[in-house]
N, C-alpha and C positions, 0 to 999 in steps of 0.2 A: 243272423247277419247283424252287423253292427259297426255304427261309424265311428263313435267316439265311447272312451273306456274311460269311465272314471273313478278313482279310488282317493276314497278321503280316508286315509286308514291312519291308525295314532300310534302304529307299531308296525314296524313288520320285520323280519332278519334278514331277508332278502327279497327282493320284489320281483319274485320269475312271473307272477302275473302281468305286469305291467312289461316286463319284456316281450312275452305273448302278443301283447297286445300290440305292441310295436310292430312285430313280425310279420302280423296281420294288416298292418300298414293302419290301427286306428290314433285317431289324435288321442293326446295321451292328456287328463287332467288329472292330477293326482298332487298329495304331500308329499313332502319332501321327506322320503323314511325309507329305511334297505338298499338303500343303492340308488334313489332312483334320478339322484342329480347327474351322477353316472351317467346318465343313458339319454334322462330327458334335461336339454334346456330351454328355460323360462323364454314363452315365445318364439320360439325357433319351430321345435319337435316335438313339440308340445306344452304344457302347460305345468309349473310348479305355487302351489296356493297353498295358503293358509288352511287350517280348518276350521272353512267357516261358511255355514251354510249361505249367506247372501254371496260373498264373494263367487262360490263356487254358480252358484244361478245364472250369475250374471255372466259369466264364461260362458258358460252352457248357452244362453240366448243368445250372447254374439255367435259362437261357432254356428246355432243350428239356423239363425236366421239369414247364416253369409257362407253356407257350405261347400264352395266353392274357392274361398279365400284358405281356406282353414284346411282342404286335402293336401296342399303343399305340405301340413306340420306332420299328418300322417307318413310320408311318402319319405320325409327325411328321419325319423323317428324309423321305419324298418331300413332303411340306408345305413343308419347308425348300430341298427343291433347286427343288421349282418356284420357287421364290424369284429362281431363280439364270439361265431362261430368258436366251436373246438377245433375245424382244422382252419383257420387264421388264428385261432392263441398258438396250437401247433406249430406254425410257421415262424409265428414271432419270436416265440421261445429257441427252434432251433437256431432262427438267424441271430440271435443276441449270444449264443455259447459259438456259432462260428466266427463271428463278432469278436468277442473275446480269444477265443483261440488263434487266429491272426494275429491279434497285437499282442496275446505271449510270444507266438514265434518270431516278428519281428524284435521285442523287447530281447529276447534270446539271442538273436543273429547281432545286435548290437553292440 
């Protein structure tokens, strides 16, 4: 069990942990590396930081000292990955080609 996920990583190609971790609805403090501005924004849904060990501390003691304040950035952080499912890309993708296929037919009927 766990409330807050945090990853100070100096690489990553893709950050499906930190997606995970969203999922699970934890506040998210991590670098900005693989994706993860995508998903997480600075204060909102979590946290985006430097790598640097005082900075990240001092996150860490406001969030654990005010945990209450701080479930709200969890809470929209899995709000935002479910965003992010295969069947809503799914969806999205098919409504953007019927999208387009509409405005050929109408461009055609013109």
């Amino acid at each position: 069990m766990c409330d807050v996920f945090v990853f100070p990583s100096s690489y990553e190609t893709f950050s499906l942990v930190v997606h995970e971790a969203a999922a699970a609805g934890m506040v998210v403090v991590s670098t900005k590396v693989g994706g993860v501005e995508d998903l997480i924004t600075h204060n909102v849904n979590g946290f985006i930081l430097q790598r640097n060990s005082e900075e990240i501390a001092s996150t860490l003691r406001d969030i654990l000292n005010d945990p209450e304040r701080y479930r709200i950035y969890g809470e929209r952080a899995r709000a935002r990955v479910e965003q992010l499912t295969w069947e809503n890309m799914y969806r999205r993708l098919v409504s953007h080609y019927e999208e387009d296929d509409h405005r050929l037919k109408e461009k055609a009927l013109s």
